[in-house]
Steps between C-alpha positions, in 0.01 A plus 500: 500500500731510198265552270377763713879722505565453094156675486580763721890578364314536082215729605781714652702461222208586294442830689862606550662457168235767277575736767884446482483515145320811531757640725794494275420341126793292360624559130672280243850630420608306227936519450718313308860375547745723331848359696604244659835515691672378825191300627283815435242592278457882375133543371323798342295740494650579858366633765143498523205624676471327812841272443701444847819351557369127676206466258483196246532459154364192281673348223303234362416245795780632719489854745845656546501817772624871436875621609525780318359773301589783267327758265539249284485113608386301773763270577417137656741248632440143323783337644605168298194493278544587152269785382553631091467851355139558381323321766127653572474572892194612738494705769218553740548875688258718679564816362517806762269801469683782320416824676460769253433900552127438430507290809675743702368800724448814383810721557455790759491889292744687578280760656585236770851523591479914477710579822651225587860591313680769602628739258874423293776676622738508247904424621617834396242697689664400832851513362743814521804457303798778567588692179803460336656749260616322212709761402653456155288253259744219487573252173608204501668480158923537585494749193223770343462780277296782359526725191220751465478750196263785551410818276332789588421856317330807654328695192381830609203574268436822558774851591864531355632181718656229246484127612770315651559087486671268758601138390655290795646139484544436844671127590540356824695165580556297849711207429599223758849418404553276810329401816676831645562718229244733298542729261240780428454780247255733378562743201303745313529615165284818449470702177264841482426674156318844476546750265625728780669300720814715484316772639340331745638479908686239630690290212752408813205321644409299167812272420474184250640258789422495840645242718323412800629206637789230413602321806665210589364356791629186808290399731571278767334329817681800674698739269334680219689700267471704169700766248444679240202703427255426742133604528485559857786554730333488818125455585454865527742618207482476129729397213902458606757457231751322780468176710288377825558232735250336766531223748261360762538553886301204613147419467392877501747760384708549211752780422577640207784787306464630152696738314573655154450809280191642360334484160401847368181589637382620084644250302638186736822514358796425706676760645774505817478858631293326772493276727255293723555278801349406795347198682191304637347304790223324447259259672216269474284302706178536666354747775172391678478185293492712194751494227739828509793607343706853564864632323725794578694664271794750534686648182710755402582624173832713347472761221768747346719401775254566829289316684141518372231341649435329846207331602309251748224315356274285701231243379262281665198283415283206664217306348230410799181323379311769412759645211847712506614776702840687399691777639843710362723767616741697332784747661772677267795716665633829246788689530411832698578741236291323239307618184137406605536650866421155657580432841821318562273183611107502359214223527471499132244187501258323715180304377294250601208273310262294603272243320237320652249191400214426654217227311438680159646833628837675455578820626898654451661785649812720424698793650776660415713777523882550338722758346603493193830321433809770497852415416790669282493221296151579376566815533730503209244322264221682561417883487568746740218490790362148401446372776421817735276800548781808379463832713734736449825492739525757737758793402464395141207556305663376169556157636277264614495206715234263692259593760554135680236408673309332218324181578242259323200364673263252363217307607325221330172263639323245288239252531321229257231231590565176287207240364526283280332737198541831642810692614495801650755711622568879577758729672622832550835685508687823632832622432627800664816693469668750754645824383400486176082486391522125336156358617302260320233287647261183301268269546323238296254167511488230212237278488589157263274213447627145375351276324163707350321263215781248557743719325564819530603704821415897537672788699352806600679768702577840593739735642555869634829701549580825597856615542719832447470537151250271429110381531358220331191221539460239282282210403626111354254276331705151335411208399663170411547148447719167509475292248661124399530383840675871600753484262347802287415837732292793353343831659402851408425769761396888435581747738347874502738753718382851644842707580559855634885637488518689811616833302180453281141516627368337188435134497618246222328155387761257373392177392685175531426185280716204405504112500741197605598200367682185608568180351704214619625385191694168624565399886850693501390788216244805530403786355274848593368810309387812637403797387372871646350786401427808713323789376368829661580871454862463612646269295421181263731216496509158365718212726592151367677229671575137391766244668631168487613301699677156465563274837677229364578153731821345510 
């Protein structure tokens, strides 16, 4: 019966073991003792195929089991038995079946996952941020400058006329002297030379220094201040050699009082005959979720001892989503007996525009309507019947006065379709005038595509106009190009012109041709060229321009 199980147990062990064997193969990983430290043995080459924390290791006649492994060692615990460095070691591991791409199913195409991703929608598409006018493009630097030199000389080369230069250093300065005061100036030295400019009109007009601002300036969370010559005076009114104060009324509102004397009108020199003062109310928030902003101004003036003018002037503008609308109103009060037989109280402005954006459109819109601006202080500067259609006065046909009545009306729509190579835009204007026949009307389209041969851009237009004492339609053809990263600008355009005088039937060709240049020299430091020449039956002239301009940062 013994006999019998012992042959029973080796013919099994005799089937079982090839098949085993066959199942998962054993290899010979041969290691050798590289450390020995703190009862623990660190052996290399590391981990192997098929090694597993629990499996044995031999070292000579005695098996030690697996703790540990790295990248780099298999580490054994050996306890109090002494193993050296250099020791040969075996390993028997059954290495595992590496699974490879060639092993691997075929991937799906494509083709096979068509419609089952819906298309991207990008963030911005379902986003509508409000516009915000940014008004004034700020700087950050507490001081800055700018000097720019330009030349330019008219050469008529054709008829009697003689050619007349302008040379122009202009320099501007805004300097942070504090955290509440400012200073600001801008001056302009201007020098003309023709051989006869003392025969020419208006040498009041052309004076070698003209001041245009130098203000000292406070501004506080709540009061704002400022003297001396200042550029504005109100939001609505020009230059003010005089003072104006501001403070906030809340959130909202802010008032505001100016006042001073006038510069003369030809030469901004200062002069005290007159007088200007007045003040303003202004405001700024938001009306239907839409950033707004509105002012009204009131002012006065004095001259040669009277009161002068008097007017009301209203602004207003929002910015909803889809671009700007803006409104303004003028009304001006005269003295009853006055020289441009205006009523005692006229509407002398009221306009409106409108711009609109919608995808890669743009469409703006303009009306207006004003009479022209009448006081005795300009009245005294400028000729007789400036600003006025003259009829003669009734009961005296030597002297003449002003019809009154005379108002300006103008019109103006425009359009242009963006991409991101082609631009093109159009428009069309009228202007009208009452009382006196002042009518001019225009329209043109331009045409501009960006980026043709990776370099150069090209503009084509053309434009018609027809107006009392002129016709004209004309054709533009340029060409240019940005070089050096856009640091260096050059174009040339040709332009043909067909023009009619209204006194003359016969038509006249004039033809147009010139070319730009710009070059940013350094970051703060550029330069330009221009030059045109126009020639035709009327008149051939030759016009060249060059400026620099210096922006230095301090």
């Amino acid at each position: 019966m013994k006999a019998l199980l012992c042959s029973l147990m080796l013919l099994w062990l005799a089937v079982s073991a090839p098949a085993a064997h066959a199942a998962a193969p054993r290899e010979r990983l041969e290691l050798q003792v590289v450390e020995v430290a703190g009862g623990r043995a660190y052996l290399s080459p590391g981990v192997g195929r098929g090694v597993r924390l629990g499996s044995h290791v031999d070292v000579g006649r005695q098996r030690y089991r697996i703790v540990a492994s790295t990248r780099k060692y298999v580490v054994i615990e050996v306890g109090a038995r002494a193993l050296t460095r250099g020791q040969r070691a075996v390993a028997w591991v059954t290495p595992e079946e590496v699974k490879s791409f060639a092993t691997r199913p075929q991937p799906k195409s494509l083709h096979a996952y068509e419609g089952k991703w819906r298309a991207p929608a990008l963030p911005a598409d379902g986003q509508s941020p409000r516009f915000v006018p940014l008004g004034v493009v700020g700087d950050g630097r507490r001081s800055r400058a700018a000097i720019v030199l330009d030349h330019s000389r008219t050469m008529p080369l054709s008829g009697p006329g003689e050619a007349i230069a302008r040379t122009r250093l202009r320099a501007l300065l805004h300097a942070q002297l504090s955290r509440s005061f400012s200073f600001d100036a801008d001056a302009v030295v201007e020098l003309w030379r023709a051989d006869d400019l003392d025969l020419r009109r208006g040498a009041a007009s052309r004076p070698l220094l003209n001041v245009r601002q130098l203000e000292l300036g406070y501004r506080g969370e709540t009061l704002q201040a400022a003297i001396g010559r200042l550029r504005y005076a109100a939001t609505t009114l020009g230059m003010l050699d005089g003072a104006r104060a501001s403070a906030s009324l809340g959130e909202h509102w802010g008032i505001a009082a100016f006042g001073g004397t006038l510069p003369d009108p030809l030469d901004s020199s200062p002069e005290t005959d007159t007088s200007r003062f007045g003040g303003e109310l202004f405001w700024h928030g938001e009306v239907s979720r839409s950033p707004a902003r509105a002012s009204l101004t009131a002012q006065g003036s004095r001259f040669d001892g009277r009161l002068d003018e008097r007017r009301l002037t209203a602004i207003g503008e929002v910015y909803p989503k889809f671009g700007r609308l803006g409104a303004r109103a003028e009304v001006s009060m005269f003295d009853r007996e006055n020289p441009w037989n205006a009523d005692p109280t006229e509407l002398t402005a009221l306009g409106g525009d409108a711009s609109f954006r919608t995808g890669a459109l743009r469409f703006g819109l303009q009306l207006e309507t004003r009479r022209p601006e009448r006081s005795y202080y300009l009245a005294a500067a400028l000729p007789p019947g400036y600003f006025c259609v003259p009829g003669t006065v009734s009961g005296s046909a030597a002297r003449e006065g002003c019809l009154g009545g005379d108002r300006r009306s103008m019109a103006l729509l425009t359009a242009a379709w963006d991409s991101e190579y082609w631009t093109i835009d159009g428009g069309g204007s009228a202007v009208t005038t009452s009382v006196a026949a002042a009518e001019q009307a225009s329209a043109f389209v331009n045409l501009r595509r960006r980026d043709l041969f990776g370099l150069l851009r090209f503009d084509a237009g053309a434009s018609v106009s027809s107006g009392s004492l002129l016709e004209s339609a004309a054709l533009n053809v340029s060409v240019g190009a940005a070089f050096w990263q856009d640091r260096l600008d050059a174009s040339v355009y040709y332009r043909p012109n067909v023009l009619r005088y209204r006194a003359n039937s016969e038509q006249l060709l004039e033809h147009g041709t010139g070319a730009r240049l710009w070059w940013a020299v350094f970051d703060d430091f550029d330069s330009s060229l221009s030059a045109d020449l126009l020639t035709g039956p009327d008149v051939d002239v030759l016009f060249v321009q060059a400026a620099l301009a210096w922006r230095p940062r301090f």
